[in-house]
C-alpha positions in Angstrom: -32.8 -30.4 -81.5 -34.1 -27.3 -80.0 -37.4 -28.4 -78.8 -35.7 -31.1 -76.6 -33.6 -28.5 -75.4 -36.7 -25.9 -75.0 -37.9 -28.6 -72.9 -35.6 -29.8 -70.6 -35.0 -25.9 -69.5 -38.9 -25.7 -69.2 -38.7 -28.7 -66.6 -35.7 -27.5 -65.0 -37.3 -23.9 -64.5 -40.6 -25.7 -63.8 -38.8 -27.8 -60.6 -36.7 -24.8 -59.3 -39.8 -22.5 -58.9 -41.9 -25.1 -57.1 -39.7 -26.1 -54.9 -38.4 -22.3 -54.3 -42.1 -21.7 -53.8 -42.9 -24.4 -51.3 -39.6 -24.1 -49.3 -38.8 -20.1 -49.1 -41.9 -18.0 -50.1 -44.8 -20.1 -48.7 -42.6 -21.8 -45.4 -44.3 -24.5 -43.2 -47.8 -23.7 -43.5 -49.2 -20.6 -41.4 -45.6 -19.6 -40.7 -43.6 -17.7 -43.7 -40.5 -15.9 -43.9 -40.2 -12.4 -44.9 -36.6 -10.5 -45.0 -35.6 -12.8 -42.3 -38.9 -12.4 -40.0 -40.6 -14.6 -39.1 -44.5 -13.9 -39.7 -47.6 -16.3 -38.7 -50.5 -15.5 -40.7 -54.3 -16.4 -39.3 -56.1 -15.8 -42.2 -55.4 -11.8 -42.7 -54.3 -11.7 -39.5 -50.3 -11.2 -38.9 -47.7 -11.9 -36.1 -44.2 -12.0 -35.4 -43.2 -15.5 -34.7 -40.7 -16.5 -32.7 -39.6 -19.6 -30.8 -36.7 -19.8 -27.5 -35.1 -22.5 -26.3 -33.6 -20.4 -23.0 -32.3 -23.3 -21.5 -29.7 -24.7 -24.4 -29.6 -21.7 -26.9 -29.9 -18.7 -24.8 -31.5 -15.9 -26.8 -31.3 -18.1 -30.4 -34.8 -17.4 -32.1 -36.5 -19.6 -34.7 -39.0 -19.9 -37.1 -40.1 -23.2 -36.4 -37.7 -26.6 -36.6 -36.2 -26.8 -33.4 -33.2 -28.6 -32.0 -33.1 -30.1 -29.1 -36.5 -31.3 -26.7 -36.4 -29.5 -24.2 -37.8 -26.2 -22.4 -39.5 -23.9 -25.5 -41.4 -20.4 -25.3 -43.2 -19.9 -28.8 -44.0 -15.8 -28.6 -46.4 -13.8 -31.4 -45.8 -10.1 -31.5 -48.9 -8.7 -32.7 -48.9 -6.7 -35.9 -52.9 -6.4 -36.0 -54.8 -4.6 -32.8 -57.7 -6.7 -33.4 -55.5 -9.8 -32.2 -55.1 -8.1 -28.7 -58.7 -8.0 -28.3 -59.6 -11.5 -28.9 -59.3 -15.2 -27.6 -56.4 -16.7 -29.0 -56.2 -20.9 -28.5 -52.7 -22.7 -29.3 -52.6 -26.3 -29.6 -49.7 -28.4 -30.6 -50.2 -32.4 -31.7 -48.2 -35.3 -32.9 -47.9 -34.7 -36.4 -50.1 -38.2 -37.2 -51.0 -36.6 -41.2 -48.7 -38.4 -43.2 -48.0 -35.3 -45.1 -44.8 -34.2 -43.3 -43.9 -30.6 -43.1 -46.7 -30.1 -45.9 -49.6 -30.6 -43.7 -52.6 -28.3 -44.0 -55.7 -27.7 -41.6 -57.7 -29.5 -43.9 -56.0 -32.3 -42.7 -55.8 -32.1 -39.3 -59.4 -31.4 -39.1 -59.7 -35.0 -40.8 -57.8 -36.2 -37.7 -60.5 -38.8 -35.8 -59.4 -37.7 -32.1 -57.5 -34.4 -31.8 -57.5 -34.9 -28.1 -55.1 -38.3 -28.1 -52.8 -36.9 -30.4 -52.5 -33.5 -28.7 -49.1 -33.1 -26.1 -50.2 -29.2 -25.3 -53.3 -27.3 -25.2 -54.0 -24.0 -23.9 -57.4 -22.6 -23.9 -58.7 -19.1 -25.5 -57.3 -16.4 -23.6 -57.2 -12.7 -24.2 -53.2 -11.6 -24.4 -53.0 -8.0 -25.0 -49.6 -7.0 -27.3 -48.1 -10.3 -26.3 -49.1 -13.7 -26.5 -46.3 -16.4 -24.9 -46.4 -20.1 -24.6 -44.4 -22.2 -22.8 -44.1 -25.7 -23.3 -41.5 -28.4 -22.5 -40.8 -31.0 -25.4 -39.8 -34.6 -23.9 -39.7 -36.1 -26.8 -38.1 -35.6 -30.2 -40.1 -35.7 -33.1 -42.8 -34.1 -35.7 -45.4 -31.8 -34.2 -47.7 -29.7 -35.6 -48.7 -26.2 -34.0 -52.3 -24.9 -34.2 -53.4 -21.3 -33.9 -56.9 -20.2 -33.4 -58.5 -17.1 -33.1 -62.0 -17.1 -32.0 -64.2 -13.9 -32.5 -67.0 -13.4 -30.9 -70.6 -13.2 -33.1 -68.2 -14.3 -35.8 -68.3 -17.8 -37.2 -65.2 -17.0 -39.8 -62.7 -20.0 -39.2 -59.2 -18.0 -38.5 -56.8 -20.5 -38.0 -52.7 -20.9 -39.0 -51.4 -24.5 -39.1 -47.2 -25.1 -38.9 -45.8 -28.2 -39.1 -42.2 -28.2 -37.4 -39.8 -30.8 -35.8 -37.9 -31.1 -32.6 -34.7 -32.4 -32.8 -34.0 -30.9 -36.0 -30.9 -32.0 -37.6 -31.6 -32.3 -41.2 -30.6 -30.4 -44.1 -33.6 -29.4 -44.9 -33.8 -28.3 -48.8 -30.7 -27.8 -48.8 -29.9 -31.7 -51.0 -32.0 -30.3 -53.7 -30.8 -27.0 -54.0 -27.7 -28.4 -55.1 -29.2 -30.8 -57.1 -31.1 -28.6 -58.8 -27.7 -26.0 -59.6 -26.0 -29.3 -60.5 -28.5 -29.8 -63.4 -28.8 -26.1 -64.3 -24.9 -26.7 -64.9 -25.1 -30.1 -66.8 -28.5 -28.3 -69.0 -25.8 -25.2 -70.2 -23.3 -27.4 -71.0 -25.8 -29.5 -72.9 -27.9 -26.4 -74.8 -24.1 -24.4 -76.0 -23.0 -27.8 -77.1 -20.0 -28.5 -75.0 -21.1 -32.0 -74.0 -21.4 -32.8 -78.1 -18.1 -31.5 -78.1 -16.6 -33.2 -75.6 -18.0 -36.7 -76.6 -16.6 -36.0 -80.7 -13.3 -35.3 -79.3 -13.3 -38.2 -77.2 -14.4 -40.7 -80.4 -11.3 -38.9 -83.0 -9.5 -41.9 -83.3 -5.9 -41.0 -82.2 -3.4 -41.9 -85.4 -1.7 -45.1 -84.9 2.3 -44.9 -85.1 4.1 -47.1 -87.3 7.7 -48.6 -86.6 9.9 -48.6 -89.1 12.8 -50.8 -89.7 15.6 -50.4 -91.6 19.3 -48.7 -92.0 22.6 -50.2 -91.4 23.0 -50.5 -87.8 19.6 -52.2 -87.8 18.3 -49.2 -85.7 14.4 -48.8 -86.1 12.3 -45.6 -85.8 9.1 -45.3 -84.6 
């Protein structure tokens, strides 16, 4: 019985990590979260990432879902001088993959005609410290976001990809956390034995009571 058991806490561990992994630690693409900043990475570059919605949610920042359409500034803080030196160019597009939130740039680039699926574009520009976009949704949806920086007498592809969604209103990993501490729970009960108990208990045949009749009054006892 213990390799069964060996191996259903192998896949349990196995699921938990991945989706730990693709959900926390690795976030939507170019965008991760690290002790709750926000960091865009193109290649080794590094920025504080942050997106307003000024007109609904006053000074609420976020990493990337958003929740309404309407009126958003996406801002990078610079944590590399070498971004404030070059042109940076920020597109954002329909999200037309088919691979959700785990787009990558390899497949955008397979994308036939960027132009017809792109809603904002804004072309290279030098931004010293600073770089602030402003761009008002009018439509709910799944967008992708596309950084590029483009150094000169340097062919090196830098580029950060996020895939987020306006009008964000799911619960985002959230289901399959629970899921996933549900069957942590139901695998312990299962590896100490409990269930095995439980289900022997539950087949003891209770002892049947007999009546018995008899004595002078004609009483009976059961």
């Amino acid at each position: 019985m213990s390799r069964p058991k060996h191996t259903l806490c192998s896949l349990v561990c196995t699921a938990t990590l991945s989706l730990l992994y693709c959900g926390t630690a690795y976030g939507h693409g170019g965008v991760v979260e690290e002790q709750d900043i926000c960091i865009i990475r193109i290649s080794y570059l590094k920025a504080h990432f942050k997106v307003y919605q000024p007109l609904l949610h006053g000074h609420d920042e976020y990493c990337e879902d958003l929740p309404d359409a309407t009126e958003t500034i996406f801002v990078m803080e610079y944590l590399h001088d070498e971004l404030s030196a070059v042109p940076i160019e920020f597109r954002i597009i329909q999200n037309v993959t088919g691979k959700g939130r785990f787009a990558r740039w390899e497949d955008v680039s397979a994308i036939d005609d960027l132009d017809s699926v792109t809603v904002f574009y804004r072309e290279p520009v030098v931004e010293p410290d600073v770089f602030t976009v402003i761009y008002d949704f009018e439509d709910q949806g799944d967008y992708i976001g596309i950084v590029r920086v483009l150094a000169e007498n340097d062919q090196t592809l830098r580029v950060a990809v996020f895939p987020f969604e306006v009008g964000f209103t799911g619960l985002g990993y959230w289901p399959w956390i629970v899921a996933l501490v549900i069957l942590f729970q139901l695998q312990y009960l299962y590896m100490s034995g409990r269930i095995a108990r439980w289900r022997a208990q539950r087949n003891v045949r209770k002892p049947e009571l007999k009546v018995i009749k008899g004595g002078a009054d004609g009483d009976s006892i059961t």
